[in-house]
N, C-alpha and C positions, 0 to 999 in steps of 0.2 A: 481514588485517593490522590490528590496534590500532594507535590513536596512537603510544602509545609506541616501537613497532616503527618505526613508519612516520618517528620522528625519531628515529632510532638511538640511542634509550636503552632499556634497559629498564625496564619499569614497573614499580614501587616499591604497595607497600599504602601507602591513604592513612594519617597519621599526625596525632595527637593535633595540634592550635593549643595551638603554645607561651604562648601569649599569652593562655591561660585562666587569670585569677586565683587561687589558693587559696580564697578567703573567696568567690568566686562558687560553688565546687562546693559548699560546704560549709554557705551562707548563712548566714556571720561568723563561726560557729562554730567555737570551739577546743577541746571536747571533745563526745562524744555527745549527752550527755542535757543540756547543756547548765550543770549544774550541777558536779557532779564531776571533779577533774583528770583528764585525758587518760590514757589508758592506755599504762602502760610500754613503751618499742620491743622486749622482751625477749619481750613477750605473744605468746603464740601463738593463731593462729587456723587454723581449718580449716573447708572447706563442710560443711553438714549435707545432709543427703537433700532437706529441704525446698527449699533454694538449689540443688541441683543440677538440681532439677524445674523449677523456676521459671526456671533461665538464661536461657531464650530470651525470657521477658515485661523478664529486665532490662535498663535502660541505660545504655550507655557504664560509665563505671567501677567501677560496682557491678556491671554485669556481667564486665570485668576481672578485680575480684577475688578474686569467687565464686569465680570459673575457675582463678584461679593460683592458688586455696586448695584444690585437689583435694587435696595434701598438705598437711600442717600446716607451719605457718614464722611466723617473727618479723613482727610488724608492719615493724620496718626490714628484714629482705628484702624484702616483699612489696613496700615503698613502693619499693627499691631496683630493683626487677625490673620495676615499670608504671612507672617514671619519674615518682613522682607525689610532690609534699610530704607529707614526714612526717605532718603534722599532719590533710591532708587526708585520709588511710587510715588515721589514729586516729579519726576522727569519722564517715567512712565505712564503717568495722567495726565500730565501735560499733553505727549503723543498721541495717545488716544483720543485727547478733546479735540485736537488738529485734525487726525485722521474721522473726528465724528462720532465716534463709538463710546464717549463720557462726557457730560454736561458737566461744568466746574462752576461752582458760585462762590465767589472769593467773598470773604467778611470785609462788611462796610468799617472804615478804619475809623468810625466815630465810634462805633457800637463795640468792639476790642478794645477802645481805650476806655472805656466808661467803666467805673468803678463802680456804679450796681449792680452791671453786668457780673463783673469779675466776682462781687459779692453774693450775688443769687446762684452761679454755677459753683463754687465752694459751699453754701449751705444745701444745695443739691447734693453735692458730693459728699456733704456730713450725712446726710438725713439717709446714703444706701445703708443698708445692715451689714455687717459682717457676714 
């Protein structure tokens, strides 16, 4: 019998310290390279073969991300999905597309300003259930 058992709770995975700053994961950092604004929450990212090789050398959050980028998805799911600041999994997939272990496909700045666009993904978003 484990701990947990043995004080009649059961045992939980340990879980991320709330109490890790942004700008510590990140080192002050508000976008990648340092230089260029932050990439849009709309960006899609997905692992490459190379990140998906490499998993088990990475850690904590970059290894996270990798992981939840087996499928491609928005920077804001992704951040939404690890519990992580926006800003932190913009600077942090940033690093990773440099280091090769995340593919980034930025949205064509025609097709974010198009008002059909905007209007078909709002009636998508009516039409989930409750």
């Amino acid at each position: 019998m484990d701990v947990g058992e043995a004080a009649g709770t059961p045992e939980e995975p340990a879980r991320r310290a709330s109490a890790i700053r942004p700008f510590l994961l990140t080192a002050g950092r508000v976008s990648g390279n340092g230089t260029g604004p932050p990439i849009p929450l709309e960006t899609q990212v997905v692992s490459t073969a190379t990140g998906l090789s490499a998993l088990h050398s990475l850690s904590f959050e970059h290894h996270d991300i990798v992981a939840a980028c087996r499928r491609p998805q928005s920077v804001a799911e992704l951040a939404a999905q690890l519990r992580l600041h926006l800003n932190v999994v913009r600077v942090l997939a940033e690093d990773l597309c440099t280091a090769g272990h995340l593919a980034i496909h930025r949205p064509n700045a025609a097709t974010v300003q198009d008002i059909s666009t905007l209007r078909r993904v709002i009636d998508g978003l009516r039409a989930v259930p409750d």
